[in-house]
SEVEX-869468 format. One line per field, with one value per residue (C-alpha): z, x, y; residue number from 1; residue in one letter. Coordinates in pm, 1 decimal. Each point is the difference from the previous one (the first is absolute). Example, Ala and Ser with C-alpha at 12.3 -4.5 7.8 and 13.67 -1.06 7.14 Angstrom:
pz: [780.0,-66.0]
px: [1230.0,137.0]
py: [-450.0,344.0]
n: [1,2]
res: [A,S]
***
This chain:
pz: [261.9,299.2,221.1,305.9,-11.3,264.8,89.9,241.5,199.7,253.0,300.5,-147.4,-282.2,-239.5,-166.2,-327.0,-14.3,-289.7,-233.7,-460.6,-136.9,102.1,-177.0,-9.9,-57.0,-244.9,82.0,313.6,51.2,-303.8,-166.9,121.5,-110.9,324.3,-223.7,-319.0,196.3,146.0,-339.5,-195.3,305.3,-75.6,-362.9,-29.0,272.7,-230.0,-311.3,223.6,51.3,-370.6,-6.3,370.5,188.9,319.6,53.4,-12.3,370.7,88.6,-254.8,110.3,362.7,-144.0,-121.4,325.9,-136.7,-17.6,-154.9,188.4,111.1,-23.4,220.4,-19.3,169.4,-236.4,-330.9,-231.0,121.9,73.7,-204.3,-377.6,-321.8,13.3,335.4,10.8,-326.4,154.0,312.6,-304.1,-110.2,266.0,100.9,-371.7,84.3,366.2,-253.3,-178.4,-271.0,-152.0,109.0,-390.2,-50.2,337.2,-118.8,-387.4,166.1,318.3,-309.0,-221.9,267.1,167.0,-382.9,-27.5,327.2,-88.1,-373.9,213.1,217.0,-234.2,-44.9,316.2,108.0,-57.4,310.3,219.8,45.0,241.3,377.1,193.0,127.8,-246.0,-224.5,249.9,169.8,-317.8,-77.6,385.3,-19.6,-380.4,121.3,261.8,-242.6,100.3,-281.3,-85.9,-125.6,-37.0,52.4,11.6,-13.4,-298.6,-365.4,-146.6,-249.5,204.1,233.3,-270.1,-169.9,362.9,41.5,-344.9,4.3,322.0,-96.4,273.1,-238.4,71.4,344.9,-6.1,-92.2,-117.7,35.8,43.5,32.0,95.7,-372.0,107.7,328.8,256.0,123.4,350.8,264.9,-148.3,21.2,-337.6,-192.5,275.8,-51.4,-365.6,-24.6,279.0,-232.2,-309.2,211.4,110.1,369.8,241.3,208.0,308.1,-81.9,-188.4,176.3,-110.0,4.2,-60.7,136.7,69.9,214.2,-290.6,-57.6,353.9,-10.8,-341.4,151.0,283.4,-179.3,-237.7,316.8,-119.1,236.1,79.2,-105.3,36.5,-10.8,-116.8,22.0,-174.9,-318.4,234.5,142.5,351.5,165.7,76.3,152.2,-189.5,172.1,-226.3,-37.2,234.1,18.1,-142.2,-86.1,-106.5,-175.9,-238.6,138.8,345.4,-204.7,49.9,-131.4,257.5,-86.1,-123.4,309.9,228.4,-159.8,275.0,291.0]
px: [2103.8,-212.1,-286.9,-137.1,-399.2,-184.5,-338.1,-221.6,-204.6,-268.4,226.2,359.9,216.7,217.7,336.2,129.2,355.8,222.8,-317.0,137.0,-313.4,-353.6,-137.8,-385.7,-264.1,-268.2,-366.4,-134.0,307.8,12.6,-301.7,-351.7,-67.1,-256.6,-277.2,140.3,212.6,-358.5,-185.0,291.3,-6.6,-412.1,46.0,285.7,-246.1,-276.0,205.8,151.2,-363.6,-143.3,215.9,-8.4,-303.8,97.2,316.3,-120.0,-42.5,287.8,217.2,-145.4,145.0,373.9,-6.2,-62.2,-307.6,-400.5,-295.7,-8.7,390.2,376.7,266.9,234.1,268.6,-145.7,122.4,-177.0,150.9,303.1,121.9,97.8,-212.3,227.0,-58.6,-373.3,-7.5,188.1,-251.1,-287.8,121.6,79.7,-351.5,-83.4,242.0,-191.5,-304.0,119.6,172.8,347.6,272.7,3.3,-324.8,-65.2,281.9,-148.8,-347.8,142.0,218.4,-351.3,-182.0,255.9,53.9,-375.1,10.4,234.1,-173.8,-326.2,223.9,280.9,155.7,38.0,182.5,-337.7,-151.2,286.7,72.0,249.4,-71.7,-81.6,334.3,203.5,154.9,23.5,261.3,183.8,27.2,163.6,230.8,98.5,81.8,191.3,272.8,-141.2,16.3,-377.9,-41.9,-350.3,40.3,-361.3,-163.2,-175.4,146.5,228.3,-211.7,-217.8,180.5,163.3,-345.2,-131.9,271.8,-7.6,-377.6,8.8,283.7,226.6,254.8,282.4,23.1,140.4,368.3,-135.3,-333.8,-15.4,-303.4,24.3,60.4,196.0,39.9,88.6,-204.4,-35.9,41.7,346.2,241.0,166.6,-247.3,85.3,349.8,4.8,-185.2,230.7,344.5,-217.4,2.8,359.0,-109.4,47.7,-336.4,150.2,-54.1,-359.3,-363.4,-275.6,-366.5,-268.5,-310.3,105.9,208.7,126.7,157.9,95.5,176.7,165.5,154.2,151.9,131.4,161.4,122.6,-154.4,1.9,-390.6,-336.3,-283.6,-346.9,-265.8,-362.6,-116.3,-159.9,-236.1,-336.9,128.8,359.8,175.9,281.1,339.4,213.1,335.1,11.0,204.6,-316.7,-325.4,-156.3,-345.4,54.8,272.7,41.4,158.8,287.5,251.5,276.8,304.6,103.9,343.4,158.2,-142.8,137.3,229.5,-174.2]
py: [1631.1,-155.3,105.3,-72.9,-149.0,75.4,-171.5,162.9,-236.4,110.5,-132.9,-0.5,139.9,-314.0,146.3,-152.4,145.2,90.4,-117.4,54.0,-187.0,-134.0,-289.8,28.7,-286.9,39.7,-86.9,127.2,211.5,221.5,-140.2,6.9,-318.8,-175.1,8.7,-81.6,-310.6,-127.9,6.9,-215.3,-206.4,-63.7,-36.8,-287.6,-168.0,21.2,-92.1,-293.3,-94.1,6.6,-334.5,-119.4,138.8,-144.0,208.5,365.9,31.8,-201.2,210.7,373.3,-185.5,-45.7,325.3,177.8,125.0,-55.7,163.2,358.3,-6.0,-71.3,-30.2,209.7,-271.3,-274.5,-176.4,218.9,304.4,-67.7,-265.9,-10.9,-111.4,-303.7,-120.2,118.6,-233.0,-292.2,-12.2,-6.4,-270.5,-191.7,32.9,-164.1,-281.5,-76.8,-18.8,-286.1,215.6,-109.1,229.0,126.3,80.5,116.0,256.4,46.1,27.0,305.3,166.5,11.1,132.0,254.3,147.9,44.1,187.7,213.3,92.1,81.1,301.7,71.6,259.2,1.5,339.5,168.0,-255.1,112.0,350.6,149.1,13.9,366.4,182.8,-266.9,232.1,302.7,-307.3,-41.9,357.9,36.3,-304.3,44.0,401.7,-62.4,-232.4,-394.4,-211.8,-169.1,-310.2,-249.2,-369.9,-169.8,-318.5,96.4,-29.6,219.6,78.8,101.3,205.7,218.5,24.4,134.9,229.5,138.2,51.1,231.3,212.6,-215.6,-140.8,272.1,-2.4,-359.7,-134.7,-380.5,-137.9,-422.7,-232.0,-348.6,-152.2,-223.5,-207.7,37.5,263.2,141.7,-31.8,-161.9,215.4,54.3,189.1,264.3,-99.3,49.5,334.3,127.2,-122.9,162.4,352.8,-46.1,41.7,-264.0,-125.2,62.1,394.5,-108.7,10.5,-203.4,135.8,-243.8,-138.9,-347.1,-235.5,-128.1,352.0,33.0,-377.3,94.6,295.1,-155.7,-342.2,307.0,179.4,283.0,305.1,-89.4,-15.8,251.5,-162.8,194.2,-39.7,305.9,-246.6,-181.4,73.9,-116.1,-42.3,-318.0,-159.6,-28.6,-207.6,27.0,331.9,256.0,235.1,74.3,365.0,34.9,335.7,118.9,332.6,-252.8,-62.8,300.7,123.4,143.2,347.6,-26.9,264.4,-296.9,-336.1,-43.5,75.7]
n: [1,2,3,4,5,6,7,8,9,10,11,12,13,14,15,16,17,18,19,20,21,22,23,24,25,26,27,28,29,30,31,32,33,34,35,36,37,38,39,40,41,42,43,44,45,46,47,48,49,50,51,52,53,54,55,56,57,58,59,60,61,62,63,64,65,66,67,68,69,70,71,72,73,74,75,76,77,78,79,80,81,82,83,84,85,86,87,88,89,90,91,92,93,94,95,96,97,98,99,100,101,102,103,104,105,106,107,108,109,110,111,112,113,114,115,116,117,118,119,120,121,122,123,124,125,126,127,128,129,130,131,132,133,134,135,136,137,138,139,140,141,142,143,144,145,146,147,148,149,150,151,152,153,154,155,156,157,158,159,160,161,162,163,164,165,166,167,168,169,170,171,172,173,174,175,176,177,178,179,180,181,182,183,184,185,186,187,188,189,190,191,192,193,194,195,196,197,198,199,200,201,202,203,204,205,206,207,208,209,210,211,212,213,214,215,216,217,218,219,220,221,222,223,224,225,226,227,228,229,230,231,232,233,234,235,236,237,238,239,240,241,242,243,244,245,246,247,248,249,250,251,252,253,254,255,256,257]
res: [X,X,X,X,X,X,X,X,X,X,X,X,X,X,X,X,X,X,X,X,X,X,X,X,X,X,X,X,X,X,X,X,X,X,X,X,X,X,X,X,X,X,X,X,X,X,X,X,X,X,X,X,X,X,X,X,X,X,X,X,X,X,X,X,X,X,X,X,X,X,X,X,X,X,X,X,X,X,X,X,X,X,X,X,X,X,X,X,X,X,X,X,X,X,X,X,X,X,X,X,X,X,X,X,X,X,X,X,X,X,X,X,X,X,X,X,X,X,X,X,X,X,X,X,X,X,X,X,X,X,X,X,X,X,X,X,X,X,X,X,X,X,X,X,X,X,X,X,X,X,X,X,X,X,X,X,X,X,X,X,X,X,X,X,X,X,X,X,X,X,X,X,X,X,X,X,X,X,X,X,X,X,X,X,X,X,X,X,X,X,X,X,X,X,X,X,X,X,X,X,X,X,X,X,X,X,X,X,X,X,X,X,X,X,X,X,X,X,X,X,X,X,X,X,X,X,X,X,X,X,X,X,X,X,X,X,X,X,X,X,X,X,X,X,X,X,X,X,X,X,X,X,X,X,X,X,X]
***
């Protein structure tokens, strides 16, 4: 079974035709996680620092982030633990730091972070109009999935803690590399659902999900911007919607019109 998506724009209407499954993104998409993403970001900057005083500025500057705000388009929020960690340490390294204990030292201080706001699910929970879109979509016979930047732990524990866990097929964090915006995560949840990409939509909050989905050649990707205090530019995506309730579903006696 396929659908048609519609997204209504204030100046134009974007069709995704003869749609079986829509692969959502985690944080900021389903997850309300600005606030929660901005406090970890302060708190491996200060653990960083308890070792290296020098590099908590610098750091909160990788990370998209400083003391009153993130980015929404920066490292922190849209990049994984393990590449968040990597830019850490390289940091260390540019400090005078061997590579290995500038790694030992980012891995100490990133797993103190985490103790300090774990569980996390709790931090994070789901956006406004979220599961009103997943009740629509999973009604009208669209296959969910969740592939996010976070860990699959993680994910699962988010989705299990809000009641969420049933509307999805698989759920897949970025355990192991590489993550997005390559394009076989997408490829391998779409072979786990048995539905090929080219009759998949992304939703995320990222170019890195909008650049996944078209290295996939994936139908498209719908940016949202509903998890952030402001709207921004996605570049990769094939729209962006600032609401849930702009993401439509075609009646069925109008699929071919």
């Amino acid at each position: 079974m396929s659908v048609t998506l519609l997204c209504q724009l204030p100046h134009e209407t974007v069709r995704f035709s003869h749609i079986a499954a829509v692969v959502f993104d985690k944080d900021g998409t389903l997850a309300d996680s600005a606030s929660y993403l901005h406090q970890l970001a302060l708190e491996r900057a200060r653990q960083v620092a308890a070792i290296a005083p020098d590099l908590e500025a610098p750091l909160l500057r990788s990370f998209g982030s400083s003391a009153h705000q993130i980015q929404p388009q920066g490292l922190q929020a849209v990049g994984s633990r393990h590449e968040n960690l990597i830019a850490a340490a390289a940091h260390l390294a540019g400090h005078g730091y061997g590579w290995i204990a500038a790694r030992e030292i980012a891995e100490q201080a990133f797993a103190e972070a985490d103790r300090t706001f774990s569980p996390k699910a709790p931090f994070t929970p789901p956006l406004p109009g979220v599961i009103d879109l997943l009740q629509r979509l999973k009604a009208a016979g669209l296959t969910l999935a969740v592939l996010s930047g976070d860990r699959t732990e993680e994910v699962q524990a988010f989705l299990a803690a809000y009641q969420l866990t049933d509307f999805f097929r698989s759920a897949m964090g970025s355990d192991r590399l590489p993550a997005k915006p390559d394009p076989a995560p997408l490829k391998k949840i779409c072979a786990e659902l048995a539905i090929p990409p080219a009759q998949t939509v992304v939703i995320g909050d990222a170019d890195a999900d909008g650049l996944m989905a078209q290295r996939a050649r994936a139908a498209g990707c719908i940016g949202v911007t509903w998890g952030w205090p402001q709207p921004f530019p996605l570049q990769y995506c094939t729209c962006t919607v600032s609401e849930p309730t702009q993401i439509q579903i075609l009646p069925a006696d109008q699929q071919g019109t």
